[in-house]
C-alpha positions, -999 to +999 in steps of 0.1 A: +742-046-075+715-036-054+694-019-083+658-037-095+668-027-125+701-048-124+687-081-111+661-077-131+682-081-159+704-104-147+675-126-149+657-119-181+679-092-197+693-116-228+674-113-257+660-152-260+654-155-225+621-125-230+614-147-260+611-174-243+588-160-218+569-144-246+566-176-262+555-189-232+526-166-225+515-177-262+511-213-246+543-229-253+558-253-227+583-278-244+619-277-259+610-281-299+578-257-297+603-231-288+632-244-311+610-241-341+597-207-330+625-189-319+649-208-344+672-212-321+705-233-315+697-260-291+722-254-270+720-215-268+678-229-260+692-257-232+710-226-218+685-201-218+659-225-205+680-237-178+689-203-164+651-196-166+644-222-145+673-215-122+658-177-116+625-191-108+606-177-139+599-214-154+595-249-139+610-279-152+583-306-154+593-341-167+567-351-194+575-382-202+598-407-187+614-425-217+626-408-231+627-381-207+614-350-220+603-319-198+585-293-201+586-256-190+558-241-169+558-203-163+558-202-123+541-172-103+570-145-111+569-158-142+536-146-148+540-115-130+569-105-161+535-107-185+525-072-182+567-062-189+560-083-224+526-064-230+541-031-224+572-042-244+548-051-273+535-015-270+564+004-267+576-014-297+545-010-322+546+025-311+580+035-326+595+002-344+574-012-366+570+011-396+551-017-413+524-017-392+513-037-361+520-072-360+507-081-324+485-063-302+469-068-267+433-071-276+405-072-251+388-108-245+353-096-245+352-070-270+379-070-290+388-036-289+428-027-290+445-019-258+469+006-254+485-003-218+497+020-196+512+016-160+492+026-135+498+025-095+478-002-076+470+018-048+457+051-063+448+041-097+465+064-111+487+065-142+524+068-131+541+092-152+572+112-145+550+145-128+534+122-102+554+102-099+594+093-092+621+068-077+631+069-043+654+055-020+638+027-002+649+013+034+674-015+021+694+015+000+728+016+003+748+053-001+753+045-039+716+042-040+709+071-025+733+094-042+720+079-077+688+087-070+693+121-052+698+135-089+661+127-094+650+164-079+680+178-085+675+213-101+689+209-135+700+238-158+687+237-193+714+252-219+705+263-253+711+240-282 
């Protein structure tokens, strides 16, 4: 599928696999700091961890030799899923955790809570859906485009 959204997914869209990662931006790197974490089957964990790797998002790095024992390093695009986890985190103390917050994105310095909010490199500004919206870029195919030809398409609003 040519969608971002898609291979995107492909990649991390399985539940343990953004645990993983999330794990991994807590510091984690080896196979029984997740097991005992996550609580997960060690063979659903050999999985996930290998198709990690296979995507690019983690490295395999051998640890020790005998007995072999890796560990897994978050790579560059990796790292680049952080700010997907932080906004994750947000969206989800925002409107599923009736309890209260259990994790927030804190500033280093201060300590003052951070709400994040995506914002466009270039201009700075926040992208929201009346600046902002998805286009067809040069590598779309017709599906693309017709998909996202809807986006300014007039729509008419009928009564409830």
């Amino acid at each position: 599928m040519q969608c971002p959204i898609a291979r995107s997914l492909e990649r991390v869209g399985e539940w343990w696999s953004i645990l993983i990662l999330r794990d991994a931006f807590y510091g984690m790197t080896r196979f029984d700091e997740f097991q005992k974490s996550l609580d997960i089957a060690p063979s659903m964990l050999t999985r996930r961890l290998n198709a990690l790797v296979e995507s690019g998002l983690l490295e395999r790095r051998r640890y020790s030799e005998k007995p072999p024992r890796d560990e897994y390093v978050l790579t560059a695009i990796g790292r680049d899923f952080r700010p997907v986890v932080w906004s994750l985190v947000a969206w989800g103390n925002r409107h599923f955790a009736p309890e209260g917050t259990s994790v927030q994105l804190v500033d280093r310095e201060t300590g003052a809570v951070a709400d994040p909010v995506l914002v466009d490199r270039i201009s700075g500004r926040p992208i929201g859906p009346r600046d902002f919206k998805p286009a067809a870029g040069p590598a779309a195919n017709e599906r693309t485009r017709g998909r996202l030809a809807r986006v300014d398409a007039p729509r008419v609003e009928t009564a409830s």
